[in-house]
C-alpha positions in Angstrom: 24.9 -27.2 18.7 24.1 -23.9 19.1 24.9 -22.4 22.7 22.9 -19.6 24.5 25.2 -16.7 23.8 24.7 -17.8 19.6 21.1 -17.7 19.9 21.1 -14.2 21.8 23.4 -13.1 19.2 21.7 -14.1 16.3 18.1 -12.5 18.4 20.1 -9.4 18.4 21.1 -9.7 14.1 17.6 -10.1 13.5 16.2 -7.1 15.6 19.3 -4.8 13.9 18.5 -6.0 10.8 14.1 -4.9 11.7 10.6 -6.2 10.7 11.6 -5.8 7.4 13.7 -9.1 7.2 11.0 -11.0 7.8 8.7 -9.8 4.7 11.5 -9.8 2.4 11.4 -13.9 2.5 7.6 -14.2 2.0 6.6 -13.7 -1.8 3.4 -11.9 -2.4 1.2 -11.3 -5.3 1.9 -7.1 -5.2 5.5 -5.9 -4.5 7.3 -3.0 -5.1 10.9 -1.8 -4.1 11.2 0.5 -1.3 11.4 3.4 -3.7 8.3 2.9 -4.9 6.3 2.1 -1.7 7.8 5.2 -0.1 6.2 6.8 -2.8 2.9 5.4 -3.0 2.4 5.7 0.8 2.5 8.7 3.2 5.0 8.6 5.6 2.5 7.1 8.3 1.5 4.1 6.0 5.0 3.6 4.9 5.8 3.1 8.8 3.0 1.1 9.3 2.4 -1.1 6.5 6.2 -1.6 5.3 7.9 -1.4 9.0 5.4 -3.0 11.1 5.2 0.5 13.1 1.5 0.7 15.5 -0.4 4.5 15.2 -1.0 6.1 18.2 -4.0 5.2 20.0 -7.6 7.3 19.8 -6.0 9.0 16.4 -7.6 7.2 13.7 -10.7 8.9 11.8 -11.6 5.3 11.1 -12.7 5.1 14.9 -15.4 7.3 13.9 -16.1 5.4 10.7 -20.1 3.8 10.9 -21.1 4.1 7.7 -21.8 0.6 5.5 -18.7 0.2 3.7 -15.9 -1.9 3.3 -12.2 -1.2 4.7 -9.3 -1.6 1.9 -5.7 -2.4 2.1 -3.7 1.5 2.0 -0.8 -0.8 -0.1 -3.0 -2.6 -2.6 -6.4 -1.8 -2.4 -7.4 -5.0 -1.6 -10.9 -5.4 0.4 -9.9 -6.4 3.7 -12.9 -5.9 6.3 -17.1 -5.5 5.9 -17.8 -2.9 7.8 -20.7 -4.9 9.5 -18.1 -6.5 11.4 -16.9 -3.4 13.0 -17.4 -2.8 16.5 -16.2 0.0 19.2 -13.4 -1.8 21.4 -12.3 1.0 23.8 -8.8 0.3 22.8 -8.2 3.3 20.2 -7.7 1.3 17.2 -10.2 0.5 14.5 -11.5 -3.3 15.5 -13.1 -5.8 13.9 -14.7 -10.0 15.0 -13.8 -11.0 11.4 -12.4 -10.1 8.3 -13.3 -11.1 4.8 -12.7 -14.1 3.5 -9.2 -14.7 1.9 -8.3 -10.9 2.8 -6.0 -11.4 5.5 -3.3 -13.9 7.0 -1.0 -13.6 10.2 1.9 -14.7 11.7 3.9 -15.0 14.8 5.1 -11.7 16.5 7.3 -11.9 19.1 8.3 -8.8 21.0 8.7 -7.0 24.4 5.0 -8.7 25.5 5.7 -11.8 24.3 4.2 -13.7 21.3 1.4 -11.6 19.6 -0.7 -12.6 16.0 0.6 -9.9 13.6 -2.0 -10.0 11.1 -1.1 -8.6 7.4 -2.4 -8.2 3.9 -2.6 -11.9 2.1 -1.9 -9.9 -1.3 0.6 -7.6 -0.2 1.7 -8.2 2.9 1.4 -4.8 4.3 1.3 -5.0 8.5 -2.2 -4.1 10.0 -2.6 -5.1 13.5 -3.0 -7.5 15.8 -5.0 -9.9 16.9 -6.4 -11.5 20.1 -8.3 -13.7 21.7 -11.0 -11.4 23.3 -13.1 -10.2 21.2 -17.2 -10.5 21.0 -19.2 -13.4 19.5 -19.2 -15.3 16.8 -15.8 -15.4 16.5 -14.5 -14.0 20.0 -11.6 -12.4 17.8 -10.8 -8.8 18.0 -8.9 -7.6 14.9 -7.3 -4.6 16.4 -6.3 -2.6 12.7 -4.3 0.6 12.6 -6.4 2.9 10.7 -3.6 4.1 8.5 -2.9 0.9 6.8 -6.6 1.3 5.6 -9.0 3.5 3.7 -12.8 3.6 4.1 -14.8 3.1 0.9 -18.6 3.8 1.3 -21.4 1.2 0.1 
């Protein structure tokens, strides 16, 4: 039976151990070792894609991004968002009301604000975001993307 001080204890282990621990159990087509992801990435996309860190708000170039185009994975490359899906949320981050198909998949977050949708890349699970429940139709999703874990690549 586990009692409440275990499963604070065992909260505690898994915040120690980071965002990290999570990841390591789910198997994706691209990995790499640390090592190797350190040096593919600059030392913003490594926080962000490998350690689940959030850019600052209002510092992306990708908010200014309106050309047609498609948004890419920084980890793999993968096509993750059409750039006709791209709107202006007033939040700071790069958004989107869909991504493309088979791009993306998400999971549970919990942290200090309670139970979020981390959303990360389906090929190699590098974080990206969030998202919620209020964005504009179709879908009334707004997939809120740190720019860093992306790259713009012009129709």
């Amino acid at each position: 039976m586990t009692t409440r001080r275990g499963f604070l204890a065992s909260g505690v282990a898994v915040l120690a151990l980071g965002p990290g621990l999570a990841r390591a159990a789910e198997a994706f087509e691209v990995t790499k070792t640390d090592a190797e992801w350190r040096k593919l990435l600059s030392p913003a996309q490594y926080r962000v894609l490998r350690q689940e860190d959030t850019e600052r708000a209002f510092t992306s170039p990708l908010n200014d991004e309106h050309r047609d185009g498609t948004f890419h994975c920084a980890g793999c490359d993968l096509a993750l968002y059409s750039s006709t899906t791209k709107y202006d949320s007033g939040t700071g981050w790069p958004s989107f009301w869909r991504p493309l198909p088979d791009a993306v998949a998400t999971k549970a977050d919990w942290g200090l604000l309670g139970r979020r949708t981390e959303v990360h890349c389906r090929r190699c699970g590098g974080h990206l975001g969030h998202v919620f429940d209020d964005g504009p139709k179709p879908t009334g999703k707004r997939y809120c993307m740190n720019g860093v874990a992306m790259v713009f690549r012009p129709a």
